[in-house]
N, C-alpha and C positions, 0 to 999 in steps of 0.2 A: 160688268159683273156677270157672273157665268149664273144661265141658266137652272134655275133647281124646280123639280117639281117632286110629287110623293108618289114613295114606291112601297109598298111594304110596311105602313105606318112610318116611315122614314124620307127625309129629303135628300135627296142627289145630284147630283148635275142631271142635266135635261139629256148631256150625251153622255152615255155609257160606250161599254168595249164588250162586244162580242168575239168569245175567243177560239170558237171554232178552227179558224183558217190558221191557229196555230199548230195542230194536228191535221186535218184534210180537209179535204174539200177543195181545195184550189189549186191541185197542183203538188210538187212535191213542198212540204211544213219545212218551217225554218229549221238551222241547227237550234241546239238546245243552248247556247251558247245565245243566240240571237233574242230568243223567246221568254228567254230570263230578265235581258237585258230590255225587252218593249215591256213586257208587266209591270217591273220596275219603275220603269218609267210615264210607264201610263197613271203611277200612285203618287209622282213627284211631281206631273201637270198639273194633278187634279183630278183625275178620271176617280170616282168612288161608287163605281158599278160593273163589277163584272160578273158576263153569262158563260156559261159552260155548258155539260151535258154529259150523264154519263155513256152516252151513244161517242162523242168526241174521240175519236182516235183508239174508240175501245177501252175507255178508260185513261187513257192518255195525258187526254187536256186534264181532266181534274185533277191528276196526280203532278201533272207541270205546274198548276195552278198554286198545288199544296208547296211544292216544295221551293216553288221560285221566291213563294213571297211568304216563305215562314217569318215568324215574328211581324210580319205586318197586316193578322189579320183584323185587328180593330179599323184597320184605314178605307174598308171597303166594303161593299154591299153585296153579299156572295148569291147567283142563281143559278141553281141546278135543274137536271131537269131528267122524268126517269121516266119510261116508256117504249121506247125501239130498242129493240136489241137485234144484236147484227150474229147471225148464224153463217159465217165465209161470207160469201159474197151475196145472199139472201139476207131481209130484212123482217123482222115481227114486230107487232103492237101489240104489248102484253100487259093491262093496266087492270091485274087483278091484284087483290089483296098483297098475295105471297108474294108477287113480283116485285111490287113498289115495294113494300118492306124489305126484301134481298136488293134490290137497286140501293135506296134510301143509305142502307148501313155500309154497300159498299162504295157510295159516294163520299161520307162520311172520315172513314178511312182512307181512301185514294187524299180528299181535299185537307185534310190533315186537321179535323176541325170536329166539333162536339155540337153546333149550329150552323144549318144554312140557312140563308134568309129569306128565300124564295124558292119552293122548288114546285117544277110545273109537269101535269104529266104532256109530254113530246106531242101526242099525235091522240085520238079519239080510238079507244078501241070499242069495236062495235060491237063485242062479244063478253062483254060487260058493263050493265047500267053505269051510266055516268055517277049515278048515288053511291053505289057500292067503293069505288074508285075515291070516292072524295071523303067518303066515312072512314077509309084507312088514313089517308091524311093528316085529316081532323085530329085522329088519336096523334098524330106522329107529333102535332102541333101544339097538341097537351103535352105530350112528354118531352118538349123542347128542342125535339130536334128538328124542327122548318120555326121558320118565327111566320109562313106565310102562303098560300097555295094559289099554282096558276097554272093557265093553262093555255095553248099552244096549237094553232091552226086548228080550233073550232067552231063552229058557230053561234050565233045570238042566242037560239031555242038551247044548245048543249052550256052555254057561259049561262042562261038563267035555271036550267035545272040544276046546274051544279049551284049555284048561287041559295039556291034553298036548302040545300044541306050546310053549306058554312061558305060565308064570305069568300070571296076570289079575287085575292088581291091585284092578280096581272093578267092580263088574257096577249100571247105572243104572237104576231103574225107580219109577213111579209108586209110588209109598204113604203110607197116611194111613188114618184108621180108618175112610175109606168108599170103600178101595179097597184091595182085601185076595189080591188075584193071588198077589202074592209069597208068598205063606205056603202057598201048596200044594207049592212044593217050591224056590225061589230062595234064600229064607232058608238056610233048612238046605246046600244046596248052597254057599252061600257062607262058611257059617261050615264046613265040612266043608274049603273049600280055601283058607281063608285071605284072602276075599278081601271087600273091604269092600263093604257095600251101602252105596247113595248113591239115597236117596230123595228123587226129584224130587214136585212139589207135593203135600207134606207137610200143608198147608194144606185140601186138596179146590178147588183153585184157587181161593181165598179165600173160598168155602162158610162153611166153617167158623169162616172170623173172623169172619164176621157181613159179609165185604166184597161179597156183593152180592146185597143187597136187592130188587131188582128184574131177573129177565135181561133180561127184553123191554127194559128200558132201555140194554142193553148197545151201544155202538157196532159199527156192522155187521159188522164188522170184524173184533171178538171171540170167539175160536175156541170159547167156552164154548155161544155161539149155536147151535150144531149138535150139543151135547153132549146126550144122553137124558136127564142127572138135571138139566140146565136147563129142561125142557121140559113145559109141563102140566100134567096131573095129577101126573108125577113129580117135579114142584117143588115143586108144594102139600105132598106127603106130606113131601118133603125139609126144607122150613121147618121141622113138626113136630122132626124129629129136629136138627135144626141148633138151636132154641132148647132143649132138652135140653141138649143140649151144653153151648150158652153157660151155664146154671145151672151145671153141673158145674163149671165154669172158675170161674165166681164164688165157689161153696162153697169152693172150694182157695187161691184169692188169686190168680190166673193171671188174665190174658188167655185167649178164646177159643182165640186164634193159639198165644200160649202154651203152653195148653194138649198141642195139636195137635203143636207139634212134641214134648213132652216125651212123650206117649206114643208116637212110633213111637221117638226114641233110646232107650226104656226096652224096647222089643222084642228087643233085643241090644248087646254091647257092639261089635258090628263093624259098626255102622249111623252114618252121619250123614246130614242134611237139606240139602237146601238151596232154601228158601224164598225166590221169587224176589220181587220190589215194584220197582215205577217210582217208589212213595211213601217219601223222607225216611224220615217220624216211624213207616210201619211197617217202614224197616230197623230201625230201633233199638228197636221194640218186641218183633220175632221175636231180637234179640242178649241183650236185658236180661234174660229169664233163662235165659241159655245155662249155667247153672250150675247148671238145677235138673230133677230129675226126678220125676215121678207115683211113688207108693207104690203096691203091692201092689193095693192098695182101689178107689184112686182109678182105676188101670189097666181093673178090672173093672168099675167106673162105665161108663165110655166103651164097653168091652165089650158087655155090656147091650145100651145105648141104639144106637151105630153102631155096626154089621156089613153084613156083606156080605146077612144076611136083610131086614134094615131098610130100607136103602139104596134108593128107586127108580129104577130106569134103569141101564141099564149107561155105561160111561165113556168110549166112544168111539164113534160112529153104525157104522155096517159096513163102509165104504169107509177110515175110519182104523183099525179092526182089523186087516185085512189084510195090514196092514204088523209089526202084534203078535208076534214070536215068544212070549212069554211065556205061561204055561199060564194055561187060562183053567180058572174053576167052569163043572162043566157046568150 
């Protein structure tokens, strides 16, 4: 039986679909022919959680979102998310009133919908109290338009002040066994107020499926290009522990992938994934065993072999840090 825990006031599968990488981020985005045809299908598996963003493709993803799966928005758990806005090839964090209100309405429209069920502000802007930022919200949540508020590579201290102004339903952040931030103090602060983690590339950006072989061959495009543990020496070391890995998956009966998402939902019971793919056969590879969890043992396996000592490079170059609220190892 698949996985459910509570997102939003609401039960879901444990694994959700991040739909980013159907607009960018990895590379050139499927046709739109293709993108229509894995949403679809991700609502015919089972999947009844998908994330978006109106940063996504510029607007993009939401607008594919709205229109791929008209008529079927009762069947899913809709998360948006408003904060970065892309000026050409610069980037802003703008989570003041006007913003998330102009965001908000024109997520609304693009997603084809009168409700989102989650929407998070993106990134911590530092040039406005977190209170101010979540008191525009709050109102949006009176007037029906979020069922939900969350928030998105922050830390413990910024997830509890905003938690004093109105509940936080999701706090979004990186993790996976070779990115291990959360666990210095977001975990705990989330199970402490109730509030679900949503762990984005659960996978190590498909590291850990074994999905890329080669980075240098990566299309220019592909934001993994500028990442540290893609890079050189720190890849070479990385292969080592990524083929560790894959035996572990093998000894179990698992997929890599598999694998990967079963040990972070085994990290708590207020955690879900969502493992994002432009690829069909690996939506329904990270769905198939959305029923099963690592053992004790197997958890300490992974342990072992990927951690934060093992791991080489860190996971964002300097200039995507910056934007980081979340506590870092020193």
């Amino acid at each position: 039986m698949t996985i459910r825990r509570m997102l939003g006031g609401r039960s879901v599968a444990a694994v959700g679909l991040g739909c980013m990488s159907l607009s960018h981020g990895y590379g050139r985005a499927p046709d739109r022919a293709t993108s229509v045809a894995l949403l679809n299908r991700a609502l015919d598996l089972g999947y009844d959680h998908l994330d978006t963003a109106r940063l996504y493709g510029l607007g993009h993803n939401e607008a594919l979102i709205g229109e791929a799966l008209r008529g079927r928005r009762r069947e899913y758990f809709l998360a948006s998310k408003c904060g970065i806005i892309a000026d050409g090839d610069r980037r802003r964090i703008d989570c003041s009133p006007a913003a998330i209100t102009a965001a908000l309405d024109a997520s609304l429209a693009a997603l084809q919908t009168d409700h989102i069920d989650l929407y998070y502000m993106h990134r911590r802007d530092v040039t406005v109290p977190i209170e101010e930022s979540m008191a525009v919200l709050a109102e949006a949540v009176k007037a029906g338009k979020i069922g939900a508020i969350g928030l998105s590579e922050m830390s413990a201290d910024t997830l509890r002040r905003a938690a004093a102004v109105h509940p936080v339903a999701a706090m979004q952040t990186e993790y996976s066994p070779w990115t291990r931030e959360a666990e210095i103090a977001v975990l705990d602060a989330c199970a402490d107020l109730g509030t679900t983690f949503v762990a984005f590339s659960p996978v190590g950006r498909g590291a850990l499926a074994g999905g890329v072989p080669d980075p240098a061959a990566l299309a220019e495009n592909d934001m993994r290009r500028a990442m540290p543990r893609f890079q050189g020496e720190n890849w070479i070391s990385n292969q080592r522990l990524i083929a560790r890995f894959a035996a572990i998956a093998n000894d179990v009966g698992v997929t890599p992938a598999q694998l990967a998402l079963g040990w972070v939902l085994a990290r708590g019971s207020h955690i879900v994934v969502i493992p994002g793919t432009a690829n069909i056969s690996h939506l329904e590879e990270n769905f198939a065993r959305a029923d099963w969890l690592p053992d004790a043992a197997t958890v300490a396996r992974v342990d072992e072999v990927v951690n934060r000592h093992t791991v080489a490079g860190s996971r964002y170059p300097e200039a995507m840090q910056r934007s980081i609220d979340t506590e870092m190892f020193a």
